[in-house]
N, CA and C of each residue as an Amber inpcrd file, in Angstrom:
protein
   264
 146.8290000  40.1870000 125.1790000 146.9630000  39.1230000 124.2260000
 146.9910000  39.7310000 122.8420000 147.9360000  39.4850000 122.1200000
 148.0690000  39.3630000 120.5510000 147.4700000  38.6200000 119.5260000
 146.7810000  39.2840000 119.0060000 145.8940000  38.1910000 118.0010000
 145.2200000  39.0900000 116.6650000 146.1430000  37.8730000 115.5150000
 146.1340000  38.3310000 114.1760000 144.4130000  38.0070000 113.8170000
 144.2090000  39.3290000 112.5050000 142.5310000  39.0680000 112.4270000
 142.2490000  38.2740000 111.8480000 140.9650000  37.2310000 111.8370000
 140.4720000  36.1520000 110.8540000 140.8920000  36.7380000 109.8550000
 141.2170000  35.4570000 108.6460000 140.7620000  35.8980000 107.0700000
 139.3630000  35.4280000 106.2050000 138.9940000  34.6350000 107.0310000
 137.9680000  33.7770000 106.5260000 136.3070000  34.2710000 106.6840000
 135.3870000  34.1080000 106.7160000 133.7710000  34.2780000 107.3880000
 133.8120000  35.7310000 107.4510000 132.7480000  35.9010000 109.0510000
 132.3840000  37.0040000 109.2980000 133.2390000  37.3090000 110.0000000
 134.0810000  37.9400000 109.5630000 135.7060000  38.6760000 110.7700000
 134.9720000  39.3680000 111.9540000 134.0710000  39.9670000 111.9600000
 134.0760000  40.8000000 113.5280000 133.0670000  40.1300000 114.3390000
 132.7470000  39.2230000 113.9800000 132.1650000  38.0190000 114.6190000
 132.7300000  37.0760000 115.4140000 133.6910000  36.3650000 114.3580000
 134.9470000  35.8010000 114.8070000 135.7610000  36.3960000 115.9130000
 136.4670000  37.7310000 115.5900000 136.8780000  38.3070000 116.5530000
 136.3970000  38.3580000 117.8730000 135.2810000  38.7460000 117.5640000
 134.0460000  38.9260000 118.9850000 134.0950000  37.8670000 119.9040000
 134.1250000  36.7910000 118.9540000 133.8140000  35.5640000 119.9950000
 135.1080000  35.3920000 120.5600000 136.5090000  35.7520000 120.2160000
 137.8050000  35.6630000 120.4480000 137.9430000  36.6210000 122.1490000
 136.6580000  37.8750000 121.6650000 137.0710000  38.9970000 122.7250000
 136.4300000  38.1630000 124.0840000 135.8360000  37.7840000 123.8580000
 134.4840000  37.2250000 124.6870000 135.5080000  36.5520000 125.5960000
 135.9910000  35.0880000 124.9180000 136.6970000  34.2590000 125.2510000
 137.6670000  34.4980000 126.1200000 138.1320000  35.7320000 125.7220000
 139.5560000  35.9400000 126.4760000 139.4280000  36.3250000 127.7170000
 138.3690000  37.1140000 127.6330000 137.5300000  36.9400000 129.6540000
 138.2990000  38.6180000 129.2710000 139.2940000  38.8490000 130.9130000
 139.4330000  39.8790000 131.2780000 140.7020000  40.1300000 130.3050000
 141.1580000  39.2700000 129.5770000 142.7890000  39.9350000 129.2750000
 142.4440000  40.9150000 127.5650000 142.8220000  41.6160000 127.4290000
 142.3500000  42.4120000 126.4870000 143.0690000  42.0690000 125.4880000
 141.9860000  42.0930000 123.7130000 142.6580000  41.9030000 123.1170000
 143.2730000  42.9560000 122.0260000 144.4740000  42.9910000 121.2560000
 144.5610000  43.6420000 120.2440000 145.1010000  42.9720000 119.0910000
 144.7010000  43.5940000 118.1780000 144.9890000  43.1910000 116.4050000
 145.9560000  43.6330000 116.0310000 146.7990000  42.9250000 115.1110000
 148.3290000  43.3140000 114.6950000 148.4350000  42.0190000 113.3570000
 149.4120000  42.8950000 112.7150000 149.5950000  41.8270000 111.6190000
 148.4860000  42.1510000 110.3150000 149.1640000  41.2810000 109.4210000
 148.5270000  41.7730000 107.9130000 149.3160000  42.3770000 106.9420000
 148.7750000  42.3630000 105.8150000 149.4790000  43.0360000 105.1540000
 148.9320000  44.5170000 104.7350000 149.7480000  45.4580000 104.0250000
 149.7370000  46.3140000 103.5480000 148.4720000  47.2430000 102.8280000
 146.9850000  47.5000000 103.5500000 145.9800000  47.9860000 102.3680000
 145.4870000  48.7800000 102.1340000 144.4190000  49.0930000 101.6220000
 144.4370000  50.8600000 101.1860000 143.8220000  51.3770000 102.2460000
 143.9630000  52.5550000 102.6030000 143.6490000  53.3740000 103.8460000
 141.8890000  53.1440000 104.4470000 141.1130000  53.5650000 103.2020000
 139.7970000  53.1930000 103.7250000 139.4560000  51.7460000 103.8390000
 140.0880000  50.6210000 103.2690000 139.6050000  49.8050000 104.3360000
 140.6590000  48.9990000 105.4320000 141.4020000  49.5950000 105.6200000
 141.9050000  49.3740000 106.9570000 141.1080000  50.0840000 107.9600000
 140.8090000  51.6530000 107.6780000 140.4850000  52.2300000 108.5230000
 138.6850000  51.7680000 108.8240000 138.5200000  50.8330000 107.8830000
 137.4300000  49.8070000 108.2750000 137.3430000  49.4180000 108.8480000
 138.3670000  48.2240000 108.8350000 138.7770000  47.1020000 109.3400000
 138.9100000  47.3010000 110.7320000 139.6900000  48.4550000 111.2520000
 140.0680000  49.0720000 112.3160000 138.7680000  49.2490000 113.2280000
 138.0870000  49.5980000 112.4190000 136.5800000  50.7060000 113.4380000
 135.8670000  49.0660000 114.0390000 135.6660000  48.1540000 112.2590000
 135.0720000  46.6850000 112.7820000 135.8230000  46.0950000 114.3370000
 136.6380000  46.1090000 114.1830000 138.0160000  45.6410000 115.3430000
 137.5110000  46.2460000 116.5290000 137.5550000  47.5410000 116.6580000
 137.1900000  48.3490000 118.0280000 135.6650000  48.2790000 118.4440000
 135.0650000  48.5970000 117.3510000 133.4780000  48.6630000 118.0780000
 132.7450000  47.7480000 117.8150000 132.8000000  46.6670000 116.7230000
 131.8920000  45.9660000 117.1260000 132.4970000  44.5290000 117.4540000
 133.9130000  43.9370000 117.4120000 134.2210000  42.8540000 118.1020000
 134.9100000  43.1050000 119.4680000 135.0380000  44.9960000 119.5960000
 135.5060000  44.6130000 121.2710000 136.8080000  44.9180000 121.5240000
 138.0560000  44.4710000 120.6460000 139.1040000  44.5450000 120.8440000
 139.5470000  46.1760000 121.8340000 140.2150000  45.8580000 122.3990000
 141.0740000  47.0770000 123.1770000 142.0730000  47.6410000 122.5970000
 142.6860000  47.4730000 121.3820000 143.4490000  48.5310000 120.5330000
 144.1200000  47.7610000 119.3690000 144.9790000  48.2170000 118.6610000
 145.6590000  47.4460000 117.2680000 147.1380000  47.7880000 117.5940000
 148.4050000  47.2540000 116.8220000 149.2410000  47.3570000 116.5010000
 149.6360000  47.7880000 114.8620000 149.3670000  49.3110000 114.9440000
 149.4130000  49.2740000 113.0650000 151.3670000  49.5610000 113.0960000
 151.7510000  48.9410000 112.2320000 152.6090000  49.6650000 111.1330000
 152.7340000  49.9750000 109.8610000 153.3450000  48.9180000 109.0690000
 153.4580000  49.3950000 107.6870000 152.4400000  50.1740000 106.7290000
 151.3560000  49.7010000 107.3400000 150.4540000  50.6410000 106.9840000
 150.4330000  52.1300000 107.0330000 150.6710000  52.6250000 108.5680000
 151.1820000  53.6890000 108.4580000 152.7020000  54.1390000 107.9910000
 154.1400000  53.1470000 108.5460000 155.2190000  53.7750000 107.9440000
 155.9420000  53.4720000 106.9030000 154.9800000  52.6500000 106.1200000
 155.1790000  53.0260000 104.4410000 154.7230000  54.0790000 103.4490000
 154.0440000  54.8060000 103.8840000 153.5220000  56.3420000 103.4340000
 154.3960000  57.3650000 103.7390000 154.1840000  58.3850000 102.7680000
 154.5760000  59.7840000 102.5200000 154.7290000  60.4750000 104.1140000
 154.8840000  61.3320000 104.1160000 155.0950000  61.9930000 105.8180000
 154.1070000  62.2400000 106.1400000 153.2500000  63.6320000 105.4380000
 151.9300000  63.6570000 105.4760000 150.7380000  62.9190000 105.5060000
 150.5410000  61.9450000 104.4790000 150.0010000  60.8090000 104.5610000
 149.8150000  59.9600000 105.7590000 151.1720000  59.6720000 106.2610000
 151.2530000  59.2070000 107.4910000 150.7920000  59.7470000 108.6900000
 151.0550000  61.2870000 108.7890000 150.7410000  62.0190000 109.5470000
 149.2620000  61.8300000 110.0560000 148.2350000  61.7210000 108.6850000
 146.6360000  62.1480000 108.2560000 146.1770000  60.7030000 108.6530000
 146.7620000  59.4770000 108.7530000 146.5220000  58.3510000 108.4750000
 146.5280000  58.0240000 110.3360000 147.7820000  58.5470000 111.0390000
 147.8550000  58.0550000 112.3670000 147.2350000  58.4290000 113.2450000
 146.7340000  59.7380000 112.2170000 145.3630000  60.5700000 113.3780000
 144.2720000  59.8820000 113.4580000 143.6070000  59.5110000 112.1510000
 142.7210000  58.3840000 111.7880000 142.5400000  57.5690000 112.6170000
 143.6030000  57.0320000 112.5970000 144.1100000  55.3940000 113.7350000
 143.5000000  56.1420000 115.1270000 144.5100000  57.1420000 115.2930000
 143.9570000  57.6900000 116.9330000 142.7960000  58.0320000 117.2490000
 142.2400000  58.8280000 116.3640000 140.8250000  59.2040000 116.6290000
 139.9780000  57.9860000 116.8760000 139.8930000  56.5760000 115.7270000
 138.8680000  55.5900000 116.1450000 139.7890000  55.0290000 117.4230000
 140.5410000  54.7760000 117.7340000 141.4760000  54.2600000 119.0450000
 141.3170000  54.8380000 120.0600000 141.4970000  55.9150000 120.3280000
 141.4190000  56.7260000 121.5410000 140.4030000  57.6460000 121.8400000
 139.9570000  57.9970000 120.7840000 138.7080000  59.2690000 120.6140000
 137.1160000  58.4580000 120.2170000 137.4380000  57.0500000 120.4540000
 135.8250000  56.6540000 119.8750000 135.2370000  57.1950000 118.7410000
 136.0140000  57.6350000 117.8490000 135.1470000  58.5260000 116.8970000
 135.0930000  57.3770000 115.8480000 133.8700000  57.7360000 115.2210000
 133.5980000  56.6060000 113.7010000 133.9760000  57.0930000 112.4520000
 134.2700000  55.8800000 111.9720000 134.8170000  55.8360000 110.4680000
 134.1040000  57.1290000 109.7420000 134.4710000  57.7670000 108.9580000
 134.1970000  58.5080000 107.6070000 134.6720000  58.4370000 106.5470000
């Protein structure tokens, strides 16, 4: 299931109760606009560890940046995504 993040309250709350809800079908986050790296890569970690979600759909975030940038940015993404590792 596809599902854009609250804008309103406590977002990983909200979410949470979204993950809950959905029983077995997993959810991921997609959508939004454009924001600065550390707090997406917030936003991201909130998303995975404490509402639950099973992964994101990033783009523009990442392929509106420099090459490098992008490069440094998708590892980011991967590491809290795939590697469990926490924000820094």
């Amino acid at each position: 299931m596809k599902l854009s993040q609250p804008h309103e309250g406590n977002r990983a709350e909200a979410l949470r109760e979204a993950v809950v809800a959905a029983g077995r079908t997993k959810l991921i986050c997609a959508g939004g606009s454009s924001v600065d790296v550390k707090e997406f890569l917030q936003t991201l970690h909130e998303q995975l560890h404490i509402s639950g979600t099973s992964g994101n759909a990033t783009g523009r975030n990442i392929h509106q940046k420099p090459l490098d940038e992008a490069i440094r940015f998708a590892n980011a993404v991967s590491a809290l995504t795939f590697d469990d590792k926490s924000r820094r």
